[in-house]
N, C-alpha and C positions, 0 to 999 in steps of 0.2 A: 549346616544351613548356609546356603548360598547369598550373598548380598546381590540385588538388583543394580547394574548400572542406572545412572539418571538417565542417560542420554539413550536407552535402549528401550524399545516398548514394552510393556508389560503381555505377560502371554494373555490369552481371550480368557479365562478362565477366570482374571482378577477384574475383569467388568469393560465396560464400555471405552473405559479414557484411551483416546487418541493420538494428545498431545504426545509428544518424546522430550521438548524443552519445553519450562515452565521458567515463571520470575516475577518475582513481586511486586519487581521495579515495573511501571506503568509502560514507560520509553523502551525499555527492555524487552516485556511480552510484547508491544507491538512491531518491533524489529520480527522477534520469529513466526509472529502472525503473518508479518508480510511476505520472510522468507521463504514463508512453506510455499502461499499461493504462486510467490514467484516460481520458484519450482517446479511446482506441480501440471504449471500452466505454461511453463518452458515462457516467461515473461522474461523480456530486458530487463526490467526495472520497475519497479512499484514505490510508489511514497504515499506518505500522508502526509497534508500540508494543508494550515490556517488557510485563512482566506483572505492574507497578506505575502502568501508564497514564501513562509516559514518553513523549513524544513521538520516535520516534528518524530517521523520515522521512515524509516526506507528501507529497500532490500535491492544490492543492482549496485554495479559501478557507482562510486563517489559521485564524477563528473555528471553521469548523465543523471543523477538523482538530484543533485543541484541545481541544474538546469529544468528538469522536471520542476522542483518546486516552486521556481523563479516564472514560471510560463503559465503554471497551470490555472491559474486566476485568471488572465488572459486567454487562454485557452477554453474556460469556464464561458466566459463572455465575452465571443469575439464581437462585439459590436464598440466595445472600448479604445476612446482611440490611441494609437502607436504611433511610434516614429517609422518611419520607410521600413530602414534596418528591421528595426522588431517587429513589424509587419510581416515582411518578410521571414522569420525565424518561425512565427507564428500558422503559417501559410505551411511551411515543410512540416513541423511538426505535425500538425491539423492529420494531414493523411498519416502518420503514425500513432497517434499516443488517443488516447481514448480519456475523458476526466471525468469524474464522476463527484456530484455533491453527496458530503455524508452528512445529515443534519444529527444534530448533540446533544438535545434539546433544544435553548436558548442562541445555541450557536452553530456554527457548520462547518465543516472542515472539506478537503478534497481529496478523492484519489485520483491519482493521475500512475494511466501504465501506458508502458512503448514497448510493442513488440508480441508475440502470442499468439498475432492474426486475428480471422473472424471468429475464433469459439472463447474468445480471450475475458466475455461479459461475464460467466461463471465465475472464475477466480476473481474476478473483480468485487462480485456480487459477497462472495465466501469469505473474501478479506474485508470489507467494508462492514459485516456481519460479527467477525472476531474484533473489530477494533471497536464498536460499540460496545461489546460486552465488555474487553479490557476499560475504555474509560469509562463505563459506568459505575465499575469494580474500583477505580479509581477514585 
């Protein structure tokens, strides 16, 4: 008898599951939650992030996922006021990066993606969908 690799999908025969990476760790499955849709959706970059522009999971270049989650509250609400500078930063991103509120219950988190283009609202929808179910699990 053959052992299954983890990282391999299982053939259709043993049911529905999808996933290939799994993890207990909360921060962890939401890393590969993201990674997939990143993927999938040929995204720059995906994070999830408070609604103090905490980094809380990402998929995508370090840089640009930091700055992602440093804007995306801003970004959330641009009527908040900025310095010129970040005005400005806020303005270039605006035509790229798309931000979405994930409510948590009592609380709300962001996603914010850059890149994807116009079909880019699917994976966004898909991964904001997985990272409920991980922190609810949570």
């Amino acid at each position: 008898m053959s052992r299954m690799d983890p990282n391999e999908a299982p053939p259709p025969s043993l049911g529905a599951e999808r996933r290939r990476r799994r993890s207990d760790d909360p921060i962890t499955a939401l890393h590969y939650q993201l990674s997939v849709a990143r993927s999938e959706g040929k995204l720059e970059a995906l994070v999830l992030v408070d609604d103090r522009g905490c980094l809380v999971a990402g998929a995508g270049s370090w840089p640009v996922c930091e700055e992602l989650a440093a804007y995306a509250p801003l970004l959330a609400e641009p009527g908040l006021p900025t310095t010129a500078a970040v005005g400005t930063r806020i303005a270039d991103l605006s035509r790229e990066v798309l931000v979405s509120t994930l409510p948590l219950g009592a609380a709300e988190a962001l996603l914010a993606v850059r890149g994807g283009g116009d079909d880019r609202s699917a994976f966004v929808a898909r991964a904001a969908a997985g990272c409920r179910r991980i922190l609810r699990a949570a």
